[in-house]
C-alpha positions in Angstrom: 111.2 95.6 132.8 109.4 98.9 131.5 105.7 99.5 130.2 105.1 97.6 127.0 104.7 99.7 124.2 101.4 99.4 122.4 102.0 98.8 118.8 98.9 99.2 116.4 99.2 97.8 112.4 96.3 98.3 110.2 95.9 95.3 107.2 97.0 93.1 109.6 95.1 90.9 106.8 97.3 91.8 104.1 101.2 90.3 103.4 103.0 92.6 105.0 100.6 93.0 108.1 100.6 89.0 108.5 104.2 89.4 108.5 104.3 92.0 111.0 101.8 90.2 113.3 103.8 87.1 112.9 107.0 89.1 114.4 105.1 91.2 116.6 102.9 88.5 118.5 106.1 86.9 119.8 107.8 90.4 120.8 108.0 91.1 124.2 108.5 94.6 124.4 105.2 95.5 122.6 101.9 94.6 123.0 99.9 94.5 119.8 96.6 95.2 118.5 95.9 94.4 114.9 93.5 95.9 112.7 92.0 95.2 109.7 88.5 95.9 107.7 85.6 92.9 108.9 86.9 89.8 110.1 90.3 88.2 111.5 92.3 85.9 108.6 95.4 84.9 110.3 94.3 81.5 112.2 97.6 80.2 113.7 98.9 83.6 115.9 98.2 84.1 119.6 99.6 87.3 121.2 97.9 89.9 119.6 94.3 91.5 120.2 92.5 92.3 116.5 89.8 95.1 116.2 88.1 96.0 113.2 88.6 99.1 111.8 87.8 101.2 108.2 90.1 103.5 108.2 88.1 105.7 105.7 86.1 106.4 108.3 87.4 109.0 110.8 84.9 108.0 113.4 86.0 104.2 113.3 89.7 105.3 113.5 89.1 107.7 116.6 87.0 104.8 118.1 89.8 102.4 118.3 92.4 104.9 118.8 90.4 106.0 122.0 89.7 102.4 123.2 93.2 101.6 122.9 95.7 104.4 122.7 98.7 102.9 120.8 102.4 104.1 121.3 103.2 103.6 117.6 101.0 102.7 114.6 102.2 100.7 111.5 99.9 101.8 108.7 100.7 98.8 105.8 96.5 99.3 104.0 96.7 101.0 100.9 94.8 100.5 97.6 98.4 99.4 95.8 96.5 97.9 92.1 98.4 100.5 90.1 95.9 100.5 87.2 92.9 100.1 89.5 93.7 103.7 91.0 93.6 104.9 87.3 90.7 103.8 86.7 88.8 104.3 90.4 90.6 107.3 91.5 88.0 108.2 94.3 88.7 104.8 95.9 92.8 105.1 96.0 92.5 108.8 97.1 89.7 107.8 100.0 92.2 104.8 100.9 95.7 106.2 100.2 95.1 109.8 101.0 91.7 110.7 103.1 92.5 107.6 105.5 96.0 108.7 106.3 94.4 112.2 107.7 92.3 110.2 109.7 95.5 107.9 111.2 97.2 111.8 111.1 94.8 113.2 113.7 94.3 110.3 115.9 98.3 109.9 116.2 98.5 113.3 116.6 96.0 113.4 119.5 97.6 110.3 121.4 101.4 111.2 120.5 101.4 107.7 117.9 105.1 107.2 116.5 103.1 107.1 113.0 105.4 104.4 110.6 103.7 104.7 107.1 104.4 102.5 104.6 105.0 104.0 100.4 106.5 102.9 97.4 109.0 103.5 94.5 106.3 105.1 92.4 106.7 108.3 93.5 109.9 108.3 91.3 109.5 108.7 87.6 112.5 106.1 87.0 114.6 108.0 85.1 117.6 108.1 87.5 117.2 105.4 89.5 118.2 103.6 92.3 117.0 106.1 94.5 118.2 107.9 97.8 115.6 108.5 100.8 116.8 112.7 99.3 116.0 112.3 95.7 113.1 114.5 94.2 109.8 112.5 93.8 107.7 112.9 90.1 105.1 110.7 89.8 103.7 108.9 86.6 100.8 107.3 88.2 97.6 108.3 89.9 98.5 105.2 93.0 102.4 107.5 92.6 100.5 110.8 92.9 98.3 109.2 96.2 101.1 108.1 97.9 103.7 111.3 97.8 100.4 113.6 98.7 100.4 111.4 102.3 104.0 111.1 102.5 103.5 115.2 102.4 101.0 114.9 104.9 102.9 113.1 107.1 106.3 115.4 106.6 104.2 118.8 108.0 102.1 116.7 110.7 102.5 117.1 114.0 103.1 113.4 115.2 106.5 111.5 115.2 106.9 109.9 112.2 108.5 107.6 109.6 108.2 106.7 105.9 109.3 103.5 104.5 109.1 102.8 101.3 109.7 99.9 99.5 109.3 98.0 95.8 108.0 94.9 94.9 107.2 92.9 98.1 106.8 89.0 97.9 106.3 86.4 100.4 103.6 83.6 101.4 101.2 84.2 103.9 97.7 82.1 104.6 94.1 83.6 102.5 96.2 85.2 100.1 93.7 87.9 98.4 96.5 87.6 95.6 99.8 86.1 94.5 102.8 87.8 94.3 105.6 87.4 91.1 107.7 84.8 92.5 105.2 82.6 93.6 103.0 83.5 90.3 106.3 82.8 87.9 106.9 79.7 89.2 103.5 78.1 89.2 103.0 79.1 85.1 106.4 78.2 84.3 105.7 74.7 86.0 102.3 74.5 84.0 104.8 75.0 80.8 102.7 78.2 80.3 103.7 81.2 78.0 105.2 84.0 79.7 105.5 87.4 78.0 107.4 90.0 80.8 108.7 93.0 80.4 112.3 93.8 79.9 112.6 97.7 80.6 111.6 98.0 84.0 114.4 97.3 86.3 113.2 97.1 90.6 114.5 95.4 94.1 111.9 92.9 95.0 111.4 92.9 98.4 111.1 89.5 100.7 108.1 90.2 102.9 109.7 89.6 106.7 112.9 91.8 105.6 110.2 94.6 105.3 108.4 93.4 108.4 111.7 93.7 110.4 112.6 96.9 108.8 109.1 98.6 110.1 110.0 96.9 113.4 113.6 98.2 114.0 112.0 101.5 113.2 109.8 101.2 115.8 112.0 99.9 118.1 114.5 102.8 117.7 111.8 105.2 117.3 113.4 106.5 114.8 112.2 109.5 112.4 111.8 110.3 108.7 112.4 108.2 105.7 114.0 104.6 105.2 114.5 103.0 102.3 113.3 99.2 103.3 113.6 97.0 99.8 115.8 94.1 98.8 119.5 94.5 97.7 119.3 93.2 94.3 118.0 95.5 91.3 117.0 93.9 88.6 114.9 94.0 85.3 111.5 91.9 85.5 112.3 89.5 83.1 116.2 88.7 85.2 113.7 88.2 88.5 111.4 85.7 86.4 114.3 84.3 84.7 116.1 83.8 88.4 113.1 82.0 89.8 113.3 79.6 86.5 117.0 78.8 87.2 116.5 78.3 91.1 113.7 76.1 89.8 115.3 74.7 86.9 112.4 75.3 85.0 112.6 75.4 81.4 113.3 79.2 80.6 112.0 79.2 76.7 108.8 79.5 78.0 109.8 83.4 78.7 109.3 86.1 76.2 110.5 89.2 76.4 108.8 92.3 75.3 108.6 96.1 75.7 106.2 98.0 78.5 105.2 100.5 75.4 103.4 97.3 73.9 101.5 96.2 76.8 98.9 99.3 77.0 98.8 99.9 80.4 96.4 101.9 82.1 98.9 103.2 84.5 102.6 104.5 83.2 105.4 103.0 85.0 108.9 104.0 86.2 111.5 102.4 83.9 113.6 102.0 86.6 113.5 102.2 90.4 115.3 100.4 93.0 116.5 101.5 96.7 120.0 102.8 97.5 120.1 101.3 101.5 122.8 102.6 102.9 120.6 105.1 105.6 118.5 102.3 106.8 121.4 99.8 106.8 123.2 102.6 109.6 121.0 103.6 111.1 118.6 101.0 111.8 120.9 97.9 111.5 118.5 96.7 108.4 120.1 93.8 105.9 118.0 92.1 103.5 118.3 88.9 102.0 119.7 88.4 98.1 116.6 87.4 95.7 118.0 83.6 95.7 118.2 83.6 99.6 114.3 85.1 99.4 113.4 82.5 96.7 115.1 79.6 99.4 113.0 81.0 102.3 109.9 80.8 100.3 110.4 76.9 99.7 111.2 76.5 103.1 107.7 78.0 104.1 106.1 75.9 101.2 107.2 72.5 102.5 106.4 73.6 106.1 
């Protein structure tokens, strides 16, 4: 039995990075430290150390770096509220751009296998679904943030890995917010009035099929950019309209209606979605179908 690799996530507090602790804590060839800003919110994992860290500040991020010198880093915190980085563009560039040249030069100086997460919206949705090769063009400020530290990353001098992914949804304890599935289901239950958009088209991602992706990454140490979403594209108002019929909730409570009339602050790709052939090869990735996802959800709800 070798060394354990040290594995370091940052938002170990957020969805994804609950997810990753989850599967992390109970892996055996890597010992993990999790990281978030202020306190510990996952209650029911042992196996893990947590540190606090702001990754905004380069000091804090050398400090914990220093104190425990991880083999690979999982970097899941980002400022992701699309139309909150139009209207607060300091804050998503200082968390989505600054912060990832902090995690840059620490991985750098302790040879970190850097895995950093991104998104869809670096594609303008014109031509989608979309290789790992296809030319970003970003319609949003949170787009714009998180191609300029994908570029970051690409002329770095560390190891790394991008994976991107679209739409991720899942249930996790001290949820800061809901997530679509989970959000449709609860208003259509209520018999609320839904109006959702019928011209954007995405792959909604269950939470632990990303988690595993980031893992097998790390695992295989393996380099550049991964596709890591679910296998189903679909328009918005199909994914609401899915969870209705796995529900069998009534589905005239859905209205359909154009993004052009909803007066976004941020523009959105029309449609996105993953082609996951690279990631299915390479790393042995294979995500769930949106009705399998919607299944494991309700398992985790009665639990």
């Amino acid at each position: 039995m070798g060394m354990k690799r040290k594995i370091l996530v940052t938002g170990s507090n957020g969805l994804l990075g609950q997810k990753l602790v989850a599967q992390l804590a109970n892996d055996n060839s890597f010992e993990l430290i999790a990281t978030s800003r202020g306190k510990n919110r996952i209650s029911k994992v042992t196996g893990f150390i947590y540190e606090s860290m702001d990754i905004t500040s380069e000091d804090d991020v050398m400090r914990v770096f220093d104190k425990f010198q991880p083999d690979v880093l999982i970097n899941t915190a980002a400022m992701t509220n699309v139309d909150a980085c139009e209207s607060d563009k300091e804050g998503c560039w200082l968390l989505n751009v600054t912060a990832v040249e902090h995690l840059i030069k620490a991985s750098e100086k302790f040879n970190s296998h850097f895995i950093h997460l991104s998104t869809d919206f670096i594609f303008d949705g014109k031509a989608g679904p979309y290789k790992e090769s296809d030319e970003p063009n970003p319609l949003s400020y949170y787009g714009e943030s998180k191609l300029a530290a994908e570029k970051l990353l690409q002329v770095s001098h560390c190891k790394w890995a991008i994976a991107r992914t679209i739409i991720v949804y899942g249930i996790v304890e001290d949820m800061s917010r809901s997530n679509i599935v989970l959000w449709a289901k609860g208003a259509l239950e209520k018999k609320q009035k839904l109006t959702i958009v019928n011209d954007q088209f995405r792959s909604p991602t269950l939470a632990e099929d990303l988690a595993k992706g980031c893992v097998l990454i790390a695992d295989k140490q393996a380099q550049g950019i991964y596709n890591l979403s679910g296998k189903d594209t679909m328009s918005i108002v199909e994914l609401v309209r899915r969870v209705a019929k796995y529900y069998k909730l009534d589905e005239s409570y859905i209205e359909e209606i154009s993004t052009a009339s909803l007066n976004q602050a941020a523009k959105r790709p029309a449609k996105t979605g993953f082609v996951l052939d690279k990631a299915i090869k390479d790393l042995g990735y294979n995500p769930v179908s949106f009705e399998e996802g919607i299944k494991f959800l309700e398992m985790q709800l009665k639990a």
